[in-house]
N, C-alpha and C positions, 0 to 999 in steps of 0.2 A: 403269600410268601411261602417257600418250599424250607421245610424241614425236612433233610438229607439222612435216614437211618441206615445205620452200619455194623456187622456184626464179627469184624474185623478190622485191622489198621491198613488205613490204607498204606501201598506203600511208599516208603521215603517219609512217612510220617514222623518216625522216631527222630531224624535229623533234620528237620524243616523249622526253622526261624517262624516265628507268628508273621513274619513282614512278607511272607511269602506262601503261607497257608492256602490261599488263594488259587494255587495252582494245583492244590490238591483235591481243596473244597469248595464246594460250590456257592458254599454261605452258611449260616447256621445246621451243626451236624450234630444226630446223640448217636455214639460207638457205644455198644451193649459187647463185654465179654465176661466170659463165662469163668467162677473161681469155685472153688473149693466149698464156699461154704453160700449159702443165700441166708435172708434177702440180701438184694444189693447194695453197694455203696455207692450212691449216687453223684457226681465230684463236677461243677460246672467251671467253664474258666472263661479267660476273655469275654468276659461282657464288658469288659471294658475295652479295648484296640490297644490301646496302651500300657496295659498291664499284663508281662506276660510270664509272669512267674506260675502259675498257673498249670502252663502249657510247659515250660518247661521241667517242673518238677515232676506231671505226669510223662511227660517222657526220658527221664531219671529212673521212676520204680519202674516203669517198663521195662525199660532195657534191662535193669537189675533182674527182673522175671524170664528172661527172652529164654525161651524152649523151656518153661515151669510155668505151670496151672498158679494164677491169681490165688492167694488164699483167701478169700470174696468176689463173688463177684461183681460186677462196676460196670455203671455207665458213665459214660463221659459226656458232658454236653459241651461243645466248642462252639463260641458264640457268637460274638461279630467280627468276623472274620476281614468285612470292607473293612472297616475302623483299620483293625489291625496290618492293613496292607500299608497305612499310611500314617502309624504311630499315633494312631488321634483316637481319645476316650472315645469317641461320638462323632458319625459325618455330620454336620449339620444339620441335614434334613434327616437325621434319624431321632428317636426316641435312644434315651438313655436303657441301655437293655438290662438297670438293675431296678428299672421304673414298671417293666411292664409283665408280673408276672399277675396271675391272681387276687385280684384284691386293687390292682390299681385302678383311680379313676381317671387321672388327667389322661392314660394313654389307651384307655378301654376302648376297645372296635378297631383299632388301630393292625395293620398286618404282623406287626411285630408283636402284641399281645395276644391276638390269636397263635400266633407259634408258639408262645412262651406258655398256653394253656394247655396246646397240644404236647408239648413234653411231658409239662407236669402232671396231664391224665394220663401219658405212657405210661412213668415212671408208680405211679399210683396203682395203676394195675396190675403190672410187674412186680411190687412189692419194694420197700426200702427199710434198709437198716439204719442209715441217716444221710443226710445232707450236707455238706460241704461246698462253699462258693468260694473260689481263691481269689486276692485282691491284691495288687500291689498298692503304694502313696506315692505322691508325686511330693509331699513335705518329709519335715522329719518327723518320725514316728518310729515308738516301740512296737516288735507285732505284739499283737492284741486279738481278740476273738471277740466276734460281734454274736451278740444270741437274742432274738427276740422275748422267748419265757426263761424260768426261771427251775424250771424241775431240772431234779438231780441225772437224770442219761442226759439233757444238755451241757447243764454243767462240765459234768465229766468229759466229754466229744470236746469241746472248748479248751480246756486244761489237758487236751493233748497235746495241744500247740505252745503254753502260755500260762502262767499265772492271771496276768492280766485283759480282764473280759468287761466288754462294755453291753450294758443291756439296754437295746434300742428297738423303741415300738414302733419305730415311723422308719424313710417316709412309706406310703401305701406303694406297693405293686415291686418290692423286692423279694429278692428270689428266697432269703430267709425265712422272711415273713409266713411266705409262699406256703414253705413245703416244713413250715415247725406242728402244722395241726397232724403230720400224718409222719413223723419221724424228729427224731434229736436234729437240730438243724442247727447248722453256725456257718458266720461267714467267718473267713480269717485277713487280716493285714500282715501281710510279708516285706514292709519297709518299701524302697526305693528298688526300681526295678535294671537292673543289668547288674544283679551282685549277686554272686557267689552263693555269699553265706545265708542268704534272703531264699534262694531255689532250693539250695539244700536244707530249710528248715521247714519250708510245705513240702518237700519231697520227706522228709522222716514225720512229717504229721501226716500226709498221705497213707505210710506205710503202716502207722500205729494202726489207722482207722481200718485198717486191712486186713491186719493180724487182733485185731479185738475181736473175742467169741460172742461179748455178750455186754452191759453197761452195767457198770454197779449198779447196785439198788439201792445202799445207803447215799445220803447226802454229802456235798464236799467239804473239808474241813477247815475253819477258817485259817488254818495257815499253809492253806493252798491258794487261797483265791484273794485277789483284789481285784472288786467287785465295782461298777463306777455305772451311774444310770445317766441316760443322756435327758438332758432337760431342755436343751434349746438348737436349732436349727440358724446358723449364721450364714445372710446372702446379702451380696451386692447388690441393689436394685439396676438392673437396666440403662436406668435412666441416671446412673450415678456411675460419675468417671472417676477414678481412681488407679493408683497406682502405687509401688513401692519404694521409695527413697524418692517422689518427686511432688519435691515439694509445688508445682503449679499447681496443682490436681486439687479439684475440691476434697478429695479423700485420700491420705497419704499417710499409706501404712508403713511401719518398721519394717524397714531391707533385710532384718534376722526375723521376722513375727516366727516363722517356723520353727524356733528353738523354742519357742514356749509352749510348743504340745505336750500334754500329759505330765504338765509343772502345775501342782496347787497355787495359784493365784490367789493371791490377798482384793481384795478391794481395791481401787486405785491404779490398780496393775495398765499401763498404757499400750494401747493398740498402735496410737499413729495418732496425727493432725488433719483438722477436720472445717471446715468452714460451712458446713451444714449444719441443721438441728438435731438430724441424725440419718446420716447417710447408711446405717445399715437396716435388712428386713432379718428381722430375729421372730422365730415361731416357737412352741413352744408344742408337743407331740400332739395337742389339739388341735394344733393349727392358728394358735390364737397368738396377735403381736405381742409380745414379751419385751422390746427392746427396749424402753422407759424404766424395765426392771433390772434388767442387765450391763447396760449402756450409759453413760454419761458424756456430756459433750463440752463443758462447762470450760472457758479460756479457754476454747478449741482442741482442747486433749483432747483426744477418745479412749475414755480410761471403762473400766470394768469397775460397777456397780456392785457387784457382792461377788463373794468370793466361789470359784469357779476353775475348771479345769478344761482347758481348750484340746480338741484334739485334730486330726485332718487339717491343718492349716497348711497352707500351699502357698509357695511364692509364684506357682503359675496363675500369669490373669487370665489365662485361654479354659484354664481348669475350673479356676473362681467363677467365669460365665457360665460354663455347661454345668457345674455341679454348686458349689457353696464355696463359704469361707474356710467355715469351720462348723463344728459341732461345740457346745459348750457340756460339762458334763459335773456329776459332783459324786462320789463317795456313799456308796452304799452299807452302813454300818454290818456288819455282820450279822447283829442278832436282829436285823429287822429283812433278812434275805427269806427267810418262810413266809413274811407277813407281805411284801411284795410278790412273792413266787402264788398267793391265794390269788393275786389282782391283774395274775396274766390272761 
C-alpha cells in the first residue's frame, strides 16, 4: 500500500471537499511544512471517510496562514481517502484506520498497518511536539479530548480544545495510543459533522497547538478538567439483530439512546427491550466480558446495572457494525488523577 509524501499543498487542496479528495490524492498522504518554530505538530484527519471536520478545519488555518510562515511546523497525515469518497467510516473490506497503528494486533501484517508504521517512523525521526487525531460523531456528543496517559503536557494539549477529557487505554492499534510514548497525544471529538461551529472549534484548537512555545510543566487544576476513565467497551454481537424503535427485533433500543451521552446514569437507567439473555458484547480495557456487571435484562428491560456514563452512542446501525455502541465511562475523582497518572 503506497504512502504518498508531500512537502507542499497540492493544488486546489485548500477548496476540495473530503468526497472528492480523491482526485487530488492517490490514497493515504503525509504533507510535511515547514513553520517558524520545530519540532513539529503532527495533525491526522480522516481516518475515518466520514468525518471531516478534520480536513476541513486544517484547511481553515491554512488559508488564514496563505503567504505567512506556519508558526510550527506540521505535518498532516490525510487518511482514507476511499472511505471518504463515498461518506463511509470504513469500505468494507478495509480495516478501520484508527485500528491499525502500532500496537495493534487484530490488524498487524495487514497493508494498512504497515503504512500506518511507516508514518509513525517518519514522523519519529522528524521529531514531534505532539499529536493530534481529529474526529467527528455520528451521535450526540459534547466535544471532548480522548488521552491515553495521564501527565501534565497531555493534559494541557487536551484542555486546548475542552474541559472535558476522557482517558482511554484501549482499543490496541489507535493512532493515540500510537504516538503518546514519544509526544503529548490526544485525539479530539468535534460533535456532528457538516456544522459550522464543530470545524471552527478544531480549526482554533488547531491554531493554539501552533502558536504554543512550549507545555506547562505544572499539573492541571481541578477546576479546569473533568476528568472520566473509560471502563467498558459496548458492541452489538453480529449475530444479534437489532434496531431502533422496532419493536420486532430481538434487541430494541430507544429511538433518542443518543441523548443520554455524557448523562451520569443512576442504576436502572433503560437502554431498550430485549428478548435475549443478553444481547450485548461488553469488555472491559482487558479485554474481559464485563456485561453481567453492567447490564441487566430482567422483564426484558435492558437497564444499566451500576451507575455509569455512556458516551459515543450512535443511532446509526451501519456505524454500531463497523465500530460499537457506545463506550461506558465513570468519573475520575480529582485527587486520585496522580495515583492513576503512576498506572499509565
Amino acid at each position: 500500500m503506497k504512502l504518498t509524501r508531500l512537502t507542499a499543498l497540492p493544488e486546489g487542496f485548500l477548496d476540495t471537499p473530503a468526497r472528492d479528495l480523491h482526485r487530488l490524492l492517490d490514497g493515504p498522504t503525509l504533507i510535511h511544512l515547514p513553520g517558524r518554530r520545530t519540532p513539529e505538530l503532527f495533525v491526522s484527519v480522516l481516518l475515518h471517510g466520514n468525518e471531516d471536520v478534520g480536513l476541513v478545519a486544517i484547511q481553515q488555518v491554512l488559508k488564514a496562514h496563505a503567504g505567512r510562515e506556519l508558526p510550527r511546523a506540521m505535518s498532516v497525515f490525510i487518511g482514507n481517502v476511499s472511505a471518504a469518497r463515498t461518506g463511509m467510516r470504513r469500505l468494507d473490506t478495509q480495516p478501520d484506520y484508527n485500528r491499525i497503528w502500532p500496537g495493534t494486533v487484530v490488524h498487524a501484517g495487514t497493508p494498512e498497518a504497515v503504512l500506518a508504521q511507516r508514518v509513525h517512523d517518519v514522523m519519529a525521526q522528524r521529531g514531534l511536539f505532539a499529536s493530534i487525531d481529529i474526529h467527528n460523531n455520528t451521535g450526540l456528543n459534547p466535544h471532548y479530548s480522548v488521552v491515553s496517559q495521564l501527565d501534565a503536557a497531555t493534559l494541557h494539549l487536551a484542555l486546548l480544545l475542552t474541559r472535558t477529557v476522557v482517558w482511554f487505554r484501549g482499543p490496541q492499534g489507535s493512532q493515540t495510543a500510537a504516538f503518546a510514548p514519544l509526544c503529548p497525544s490526544v485525539a479530539v471529538e468535534c460533535g456532528k459533522p457538516g456544522h459550522p461551529a464543530n470545524e471552527a472549534a478544531a480549526a482554533r484548537f488547531i491554531e493554539a497547538c501552533l502558536h504554543l512555545a512550549a507545555f506547562p510543566e505544572h499539573g492541571v487544576r481541578e477546576s479546569d478538567i473533568d476528568l472520566y476513565h473509560t471502563v467498558a467497551l459496548v458492541k452489538v454481537p453480529a449475530d444479534v439483530d437489532f434496531g431502533f424503535d422496532t419493536p420486532q427485533r430481538p434487541l430494541n433500543l430507544l429511538p433518542q439512546l443518543d441523548h443520554l451521552n455524557f448523562v451520569e446514569l443512576e442504576a436502572g437507567a433503560t437502554f431498550g427491550h430485549t428478548r435475549l439473555a443478553m444481547p450485548l458484547d461488553v469488555r472491559n480495557e482487558a479485554g474481559h466480558d464485563v456485561g453481567e456487571a453492567f447490564f441487566d435484562t430482567a422483564d426484558g428491560r435492558l437497564c444499566l446495572k451500576r451507575p455509569a456514563m455512556p458516551a459515543m452512542l450512535t443511532l446509526d446501525e451501519h456505524v454500531v457494525r463497523q465500530d460499537c455502541l457506545c463506550y461506558l465511562m465513570e468519573r475520575v475523582p480529582f485527587d486520585q488523577v496522580s495515583q492513576a497518572a503512576g498506572r499509565t
